[in-house]
DOSELO-862493 format. One line per 8 residues: number of its first residue (from 0); their letters; for each residue x, y, z of C-alpha. Coordinates in Angstrom, 3 decimals. Example, Ala and Ser with C-alpha at 12.3 -4.5 7.8 and 13.67 -1.06 7.14 Angstrom:
0) AS) 12.300:-4.500:7.800; 13.670:-1.060:7.140
# end
This chain:
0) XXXXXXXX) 83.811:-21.835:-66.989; 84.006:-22.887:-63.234; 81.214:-20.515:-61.861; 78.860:-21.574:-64.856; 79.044:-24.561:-64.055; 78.749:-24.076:-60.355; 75.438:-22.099:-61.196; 74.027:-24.590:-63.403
8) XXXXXXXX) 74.835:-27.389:-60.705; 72.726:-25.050:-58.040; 69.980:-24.698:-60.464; 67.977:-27.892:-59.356; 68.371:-26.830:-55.274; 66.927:-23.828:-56.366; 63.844:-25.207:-58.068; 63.212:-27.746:-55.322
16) XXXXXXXX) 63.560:-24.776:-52.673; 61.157:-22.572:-54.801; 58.747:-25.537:-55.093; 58.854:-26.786:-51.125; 57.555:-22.822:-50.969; 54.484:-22.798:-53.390; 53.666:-26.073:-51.497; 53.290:-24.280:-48.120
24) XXXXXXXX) 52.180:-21.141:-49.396; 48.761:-23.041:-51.010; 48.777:-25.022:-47.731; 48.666:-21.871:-45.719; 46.207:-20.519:-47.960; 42.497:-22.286:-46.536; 43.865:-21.393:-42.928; 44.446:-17.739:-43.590
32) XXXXXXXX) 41.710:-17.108:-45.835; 39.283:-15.839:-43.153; 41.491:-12.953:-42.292; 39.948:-9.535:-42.009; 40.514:-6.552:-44.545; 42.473:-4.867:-42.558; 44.594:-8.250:-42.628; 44.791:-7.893:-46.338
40) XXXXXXXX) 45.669:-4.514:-46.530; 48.671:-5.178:-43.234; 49.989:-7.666:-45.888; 49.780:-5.310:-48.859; 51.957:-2.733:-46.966; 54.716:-5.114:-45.233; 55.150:-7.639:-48.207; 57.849:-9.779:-46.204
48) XXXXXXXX) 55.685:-9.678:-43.052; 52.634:-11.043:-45.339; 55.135:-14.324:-46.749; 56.122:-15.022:-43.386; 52.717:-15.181:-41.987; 51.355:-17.044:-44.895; 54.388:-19.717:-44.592; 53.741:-20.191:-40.553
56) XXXXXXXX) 50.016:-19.222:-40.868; 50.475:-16.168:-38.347; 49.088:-15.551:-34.773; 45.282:-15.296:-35.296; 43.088:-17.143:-33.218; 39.726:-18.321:-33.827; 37.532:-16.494:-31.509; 35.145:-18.582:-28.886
64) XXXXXXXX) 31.211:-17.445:-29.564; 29.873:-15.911:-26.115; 29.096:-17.896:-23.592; 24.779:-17.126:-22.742; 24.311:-16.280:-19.094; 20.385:-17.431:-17.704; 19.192:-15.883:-15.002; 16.670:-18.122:-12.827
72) XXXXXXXX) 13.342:-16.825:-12.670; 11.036:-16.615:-9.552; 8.344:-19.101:-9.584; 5.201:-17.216:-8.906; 3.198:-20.851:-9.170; 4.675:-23.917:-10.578; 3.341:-26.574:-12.840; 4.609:-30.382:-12.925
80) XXXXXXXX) 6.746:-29.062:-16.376; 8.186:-26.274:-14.047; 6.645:-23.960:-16.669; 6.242:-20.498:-14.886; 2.491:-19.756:-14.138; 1.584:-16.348:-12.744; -0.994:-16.366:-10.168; -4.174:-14.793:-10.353
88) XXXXXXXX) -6.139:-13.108:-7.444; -9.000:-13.895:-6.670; -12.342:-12.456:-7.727; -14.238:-10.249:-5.480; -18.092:-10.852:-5.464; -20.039:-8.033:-4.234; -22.009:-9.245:-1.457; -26.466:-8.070:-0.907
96) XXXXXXXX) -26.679:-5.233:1.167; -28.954:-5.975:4.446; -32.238:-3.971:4.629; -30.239:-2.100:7.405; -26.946:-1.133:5.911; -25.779:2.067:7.293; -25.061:4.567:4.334; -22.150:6.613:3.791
104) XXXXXXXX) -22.275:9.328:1.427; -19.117:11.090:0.017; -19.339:14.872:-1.014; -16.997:17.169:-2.467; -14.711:17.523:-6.025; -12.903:15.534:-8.474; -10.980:14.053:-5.343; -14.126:12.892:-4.079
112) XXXXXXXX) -14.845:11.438:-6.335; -11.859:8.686:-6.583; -12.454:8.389:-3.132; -16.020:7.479:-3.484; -15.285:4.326:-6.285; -12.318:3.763:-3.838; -14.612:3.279:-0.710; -17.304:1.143:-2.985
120) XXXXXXXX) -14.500:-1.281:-3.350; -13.520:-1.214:0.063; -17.132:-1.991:1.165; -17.788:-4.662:-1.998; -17.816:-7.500:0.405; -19.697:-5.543:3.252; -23.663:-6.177:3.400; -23.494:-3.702:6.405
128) XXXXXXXX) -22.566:-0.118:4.218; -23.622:1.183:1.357; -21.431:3.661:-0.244; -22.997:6.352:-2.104; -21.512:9.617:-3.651; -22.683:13.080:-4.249; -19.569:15.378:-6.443; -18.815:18.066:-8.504
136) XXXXXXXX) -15.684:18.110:-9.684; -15.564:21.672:-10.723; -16.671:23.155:-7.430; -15.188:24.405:-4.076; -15.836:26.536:-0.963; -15.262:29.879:-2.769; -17.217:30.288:-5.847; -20.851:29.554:-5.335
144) XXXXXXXX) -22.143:30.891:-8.440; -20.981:27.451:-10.389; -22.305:25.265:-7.502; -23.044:26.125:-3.787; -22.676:23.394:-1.598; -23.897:25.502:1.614; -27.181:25.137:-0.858; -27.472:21.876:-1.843
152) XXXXXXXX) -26.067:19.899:1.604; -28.524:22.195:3.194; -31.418:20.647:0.592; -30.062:16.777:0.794; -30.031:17.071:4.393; -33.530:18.297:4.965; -35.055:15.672:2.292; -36.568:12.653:4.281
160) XXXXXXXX) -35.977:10.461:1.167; -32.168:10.637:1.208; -30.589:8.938:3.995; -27.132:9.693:5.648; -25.638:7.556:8.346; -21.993:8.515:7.877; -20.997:12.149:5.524; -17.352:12.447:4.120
168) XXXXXXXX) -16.068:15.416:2.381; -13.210:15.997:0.521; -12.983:19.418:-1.213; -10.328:22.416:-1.931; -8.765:21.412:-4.802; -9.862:24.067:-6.865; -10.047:26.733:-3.783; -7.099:28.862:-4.872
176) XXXXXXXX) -9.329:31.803:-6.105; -9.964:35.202:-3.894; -12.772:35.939:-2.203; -14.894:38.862:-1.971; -16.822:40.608:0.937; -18.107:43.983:1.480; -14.921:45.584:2.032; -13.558:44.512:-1.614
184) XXXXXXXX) -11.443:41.302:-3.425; -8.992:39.193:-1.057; -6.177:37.127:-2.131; -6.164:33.690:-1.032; -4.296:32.874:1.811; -4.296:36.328:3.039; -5.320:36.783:6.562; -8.528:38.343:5.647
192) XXXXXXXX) -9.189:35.909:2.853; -8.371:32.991:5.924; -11.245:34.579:8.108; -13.941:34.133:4.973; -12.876:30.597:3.934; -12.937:29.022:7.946; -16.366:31.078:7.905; -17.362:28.625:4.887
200) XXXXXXXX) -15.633:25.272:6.229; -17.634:25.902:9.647; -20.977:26.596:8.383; -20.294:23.316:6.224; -20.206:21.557:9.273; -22.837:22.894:11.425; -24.963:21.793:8.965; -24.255:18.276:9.985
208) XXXXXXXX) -24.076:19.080:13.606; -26.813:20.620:13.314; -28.760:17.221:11.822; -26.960:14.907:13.910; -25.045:13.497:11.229; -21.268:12.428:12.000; -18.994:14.055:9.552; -15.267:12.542:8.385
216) XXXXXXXX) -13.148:15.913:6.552; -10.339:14.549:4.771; -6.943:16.537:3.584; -6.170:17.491:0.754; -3.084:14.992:-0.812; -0.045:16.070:-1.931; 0.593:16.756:-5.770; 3.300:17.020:-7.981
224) XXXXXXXX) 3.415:20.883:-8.642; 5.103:22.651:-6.242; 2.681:26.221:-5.772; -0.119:23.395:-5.533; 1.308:21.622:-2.799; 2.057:24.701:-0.918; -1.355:25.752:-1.381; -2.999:22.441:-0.246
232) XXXXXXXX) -1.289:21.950:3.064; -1.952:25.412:4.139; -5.429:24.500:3.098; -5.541:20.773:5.167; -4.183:23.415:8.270; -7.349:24.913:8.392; -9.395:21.673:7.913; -7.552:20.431:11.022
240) XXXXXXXX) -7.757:23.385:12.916; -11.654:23.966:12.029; -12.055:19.770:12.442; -10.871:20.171:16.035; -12.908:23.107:16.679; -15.928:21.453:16.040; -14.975:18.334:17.376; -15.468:16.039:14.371
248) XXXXXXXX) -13.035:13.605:12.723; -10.079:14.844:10.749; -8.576:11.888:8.083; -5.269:13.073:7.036; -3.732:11.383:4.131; -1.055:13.450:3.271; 1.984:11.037:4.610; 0.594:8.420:3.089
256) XXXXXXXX) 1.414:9.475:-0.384; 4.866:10.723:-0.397; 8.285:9.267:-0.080; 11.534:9.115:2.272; 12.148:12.606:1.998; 8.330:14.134:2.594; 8.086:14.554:-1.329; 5.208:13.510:-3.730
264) XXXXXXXX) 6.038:10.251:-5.635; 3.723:8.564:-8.022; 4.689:5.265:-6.848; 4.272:3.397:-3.696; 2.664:0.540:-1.958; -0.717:-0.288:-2.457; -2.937:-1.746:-0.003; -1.491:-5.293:-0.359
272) XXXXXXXX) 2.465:-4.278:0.138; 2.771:-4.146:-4.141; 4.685:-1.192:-5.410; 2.178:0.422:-8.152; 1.526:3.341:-9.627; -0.468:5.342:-7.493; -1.375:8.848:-9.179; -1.938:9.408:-12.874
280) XXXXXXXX) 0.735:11.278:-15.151; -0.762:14.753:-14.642; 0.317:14.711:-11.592; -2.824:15.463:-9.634; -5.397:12.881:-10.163; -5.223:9.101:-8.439; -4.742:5.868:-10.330; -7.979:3.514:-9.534
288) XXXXXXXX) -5.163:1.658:-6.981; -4.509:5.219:-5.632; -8.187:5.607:-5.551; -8.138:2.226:-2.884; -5.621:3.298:-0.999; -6.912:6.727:-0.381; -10.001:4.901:0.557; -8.456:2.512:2.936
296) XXXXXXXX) -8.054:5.375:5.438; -10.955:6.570:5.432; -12.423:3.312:5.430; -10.449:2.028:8.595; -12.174:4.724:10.619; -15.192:3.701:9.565; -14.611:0.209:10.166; -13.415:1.592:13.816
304) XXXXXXXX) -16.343:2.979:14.211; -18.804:-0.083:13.679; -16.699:-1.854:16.479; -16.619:1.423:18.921; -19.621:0.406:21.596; -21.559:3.299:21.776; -20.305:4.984:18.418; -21.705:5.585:15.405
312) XXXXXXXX) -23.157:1.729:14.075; -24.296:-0.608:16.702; -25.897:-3.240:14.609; -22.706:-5.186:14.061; -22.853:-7.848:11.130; -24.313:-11.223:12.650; -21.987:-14.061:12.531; -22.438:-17.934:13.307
320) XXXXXXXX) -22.128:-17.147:16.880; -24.050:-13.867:17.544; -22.386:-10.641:16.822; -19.089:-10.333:15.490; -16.857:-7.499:15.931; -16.277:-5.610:12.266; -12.566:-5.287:12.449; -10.496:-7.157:10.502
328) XXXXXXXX) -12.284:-6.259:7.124; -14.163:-8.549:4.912; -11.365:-8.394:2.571; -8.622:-8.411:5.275; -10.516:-12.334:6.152; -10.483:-13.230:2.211; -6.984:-12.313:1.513; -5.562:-12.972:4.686
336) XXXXXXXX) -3.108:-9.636:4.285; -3.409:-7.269:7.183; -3.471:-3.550:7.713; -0.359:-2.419:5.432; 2.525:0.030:7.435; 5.338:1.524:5.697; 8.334:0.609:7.095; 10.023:3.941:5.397
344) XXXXXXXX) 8.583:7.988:5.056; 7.251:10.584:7.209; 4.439:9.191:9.525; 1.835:11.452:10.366; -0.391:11.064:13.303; -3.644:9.569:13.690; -5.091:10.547:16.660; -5.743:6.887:17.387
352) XXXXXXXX) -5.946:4.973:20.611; -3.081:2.556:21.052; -4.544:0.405:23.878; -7.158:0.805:26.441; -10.546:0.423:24.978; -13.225:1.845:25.779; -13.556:1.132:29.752; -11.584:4.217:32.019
360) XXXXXXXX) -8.146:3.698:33.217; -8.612:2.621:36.691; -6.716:5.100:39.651; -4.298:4.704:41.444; -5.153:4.332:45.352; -4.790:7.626:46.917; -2.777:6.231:49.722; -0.078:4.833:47.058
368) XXXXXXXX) 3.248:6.145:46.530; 2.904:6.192:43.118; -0.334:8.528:43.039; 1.927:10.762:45.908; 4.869:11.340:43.867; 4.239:10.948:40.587; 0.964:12.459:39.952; 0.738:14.599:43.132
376) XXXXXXXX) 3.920:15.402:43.603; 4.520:15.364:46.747; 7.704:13.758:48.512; 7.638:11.355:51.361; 9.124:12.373:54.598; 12.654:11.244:54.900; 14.322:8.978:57.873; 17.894:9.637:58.802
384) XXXXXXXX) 20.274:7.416:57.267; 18.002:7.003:53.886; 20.038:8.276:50.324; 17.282:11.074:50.038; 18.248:12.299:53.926; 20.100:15.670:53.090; 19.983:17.133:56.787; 23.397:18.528:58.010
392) XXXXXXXX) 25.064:17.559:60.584; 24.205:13.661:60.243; 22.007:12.719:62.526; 23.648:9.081:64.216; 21.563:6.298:63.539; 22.107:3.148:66.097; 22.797:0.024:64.261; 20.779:-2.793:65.245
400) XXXXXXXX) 22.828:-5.366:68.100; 23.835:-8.501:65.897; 21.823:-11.479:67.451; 24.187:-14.751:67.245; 21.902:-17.495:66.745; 22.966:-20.929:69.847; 22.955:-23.810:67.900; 21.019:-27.186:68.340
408) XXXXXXXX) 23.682:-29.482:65.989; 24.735:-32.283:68.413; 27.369:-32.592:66.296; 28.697:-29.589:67.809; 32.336:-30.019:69.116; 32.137:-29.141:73.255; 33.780:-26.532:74.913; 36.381:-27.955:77.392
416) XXXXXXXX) 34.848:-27.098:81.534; 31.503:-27.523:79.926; 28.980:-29.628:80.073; 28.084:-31.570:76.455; 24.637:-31.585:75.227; 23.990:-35.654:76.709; 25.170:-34.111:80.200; 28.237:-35.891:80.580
# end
């Protein structure tokens, strides 16, 4: 009868313990109620685990959103609400060509024929040249039954109507065919096939030589298939070798067009220092800022040339103050961005003065040292005693008597039994 009664009398702590635990179990409930599934099913699994957490309202922390990270832009230009504002080049107005502009004509294949539109903008701003262009993009040195430029140069030269100052050529890119002579079919680059294709590049240029009209050849560029790029610089070998020959200029742009490592890229810096994309995805032909640059060499010769006294153009462009010189460009003066030199790559070289100009290096006096031993080599007798005297035995040399100068300081302490300087 005891323990009943000591049951019923627990019966009330019981209730009030059982309530105090709904109580915090529906408090618990909003701040656990965000809890992932895999939360839930934790809970379903480890059923004492899940009452503890929902009494103490567990571990989980409310996570922090991300924190959004702005980079600063570079201001191009800047407006007064700091909005960026990109800035715009200015336009290029093509300038009236002067009654006496000297014309350059380009000749040669689909290369050629960038170069040409490249060399029209290079000369835009230039009343002085006149850029013209004759190509076929098809053609070459070997065939001649789709065009024969032996032919037609021949024709344009001898027509009185059709004026050429300045030729450039740029051809070979679809050379890699054999040739064919008496003694049967030659593959290209074979040493026989090498004899009939310098035959072809010289008679191209003696028919300039023979009209008096200077002649720039420029190299083939690099290209992104390898067999191609083999066969181009063995071709721009014997443009420079038949260039020198003749004695006319040789432009090679080959260096100019590849990266660190002497490989074609189809990036680089344009004429103003921007990185751009320079050939097209084919991997052959130029971009129309390819097109510039490739022009820009060709062009700086050209330019050289107008400022050369006694070269090719000696009516310079006419300035406020008489004749001006033609270098820097017309665009170099609008811009105000110089000749552009990669810092990085293979340099090739371009056979171009460094200083000097155009008067002779004056001699040396024949009677100098320098013109003895370093240009005539021969060595100046030696006295004994000198570091270049090699004679053996020694020969003595007397050494001069040391002269010990008398003193005039009255200040001069006197020697005792002498007479001082007043006499006394």
């Amino acid at each position: 009868m005891a323990k009943v009664l000591a049951m019923l009398r627990s019966v009330p702590r019981l209730i009030l313990v059982l309530a105090l635990v709904m109580a915090t179990v529906s408090l618990a409930v909003p701040v656990t109620a965000y809890a992932q599934g895999s939360t839930v099913a934790q809970q379903r699994k480890d059923p004492i685990s899940s009452f503890f957490n929902s009494l103490f309202g567990g571990l989980t922390r409310r996570s922090q959103p991300a924190r959004q990270i702005r980079t600063p832009q570079k201001n191009v230009g800047s407006s007064r609400s700091g909005a960026v504002v990109r800035k715009r080049e200015p336009a290029v107005v093509a300038v009236e060509k002067a009654e006496d502009a000297k014309r350059v004509v380009v000749f040669g294949d689909f290369f050629a024929d960038g170069l040409e539109a490249g060399l029209k903008e290079a000369f835009l701003e230039s009343s002085s040249v006149i850029v013209d262009g004759q190509n076929e993009a098809s053609s070459g040195l070997v065939r001649d039954d789709h065009f024969n430029w032996p032919a037609f140069l021949s024709g344009w030269l001898a027509d009185p109507e059709k004026t050429t100052d300045l030729a450039v050529i740029m051809i070979g890119a679809n050379d890699r065919q054999n040739l064919s002579d008496e003694s049967g079919e030659h593959q290209a680059r074979s040493e026989r096939w090498r004899e009939l294709y310098a035959e072809r590049i010289d008679a191209i240029i003696e028919l300039f030589d023979d009209r008096g009209v200077p002649l720039y050849w420029v190299s083939l560029p690099p290209v992104a298939s390898g067999r191609l790029n083999q066969d181009y610089a063995y071709f721009n070998e014997l443009y420079r070798e038949r260039a020198y020959r003749h004695g006319i200029q040789f432009v090679d742009i080959w260096n100019s067009f590849v990266d660190e490592a002497g490989n074609y890229t189809a990036t680089g810096p344009d004429i103003n220092g921007e990185r751009r994309q320079l050939r097209a995805e084919d991997g052959l032909h130029f971009t129309s800022a390819g097109n510039r640059k490739l022009a820009h060499f060709v062009a700086r010769e050209i330019r050289r040339d107008f400022g050369r006294e006694g070269g090719l153009f000696l009516a310079l462009p006419q300035g406020a103050t008489g004749p001006q010189p033609f270098m820097p460009s017309d665009e170099q003066l609008r811009t105000g961005v110089g000749e552009v030199v990669a810092l990085t790559g293979a340099q090739g070289g371009l056979g171009t003065t460094l200083a000097g100009g155009p008067d002779p290096t004056p001699e040396a006096p024949r009677d100098s040292a320098y013109r003895q031993i370093l240009l005539e080599g021969e060595l100046p007798e030696t006295s004994p005693g000198r570091s270049d005297d090699f004679s053996w035995p020694r020969k003595s040399v007397p050494l001069p008597t040391a002269v010990i100068p008398q003193s005039s300081d009255p200040l001069v302490e006197a020697v005792p039994g002498e007479e001082t300087v007043d006499g006394s």
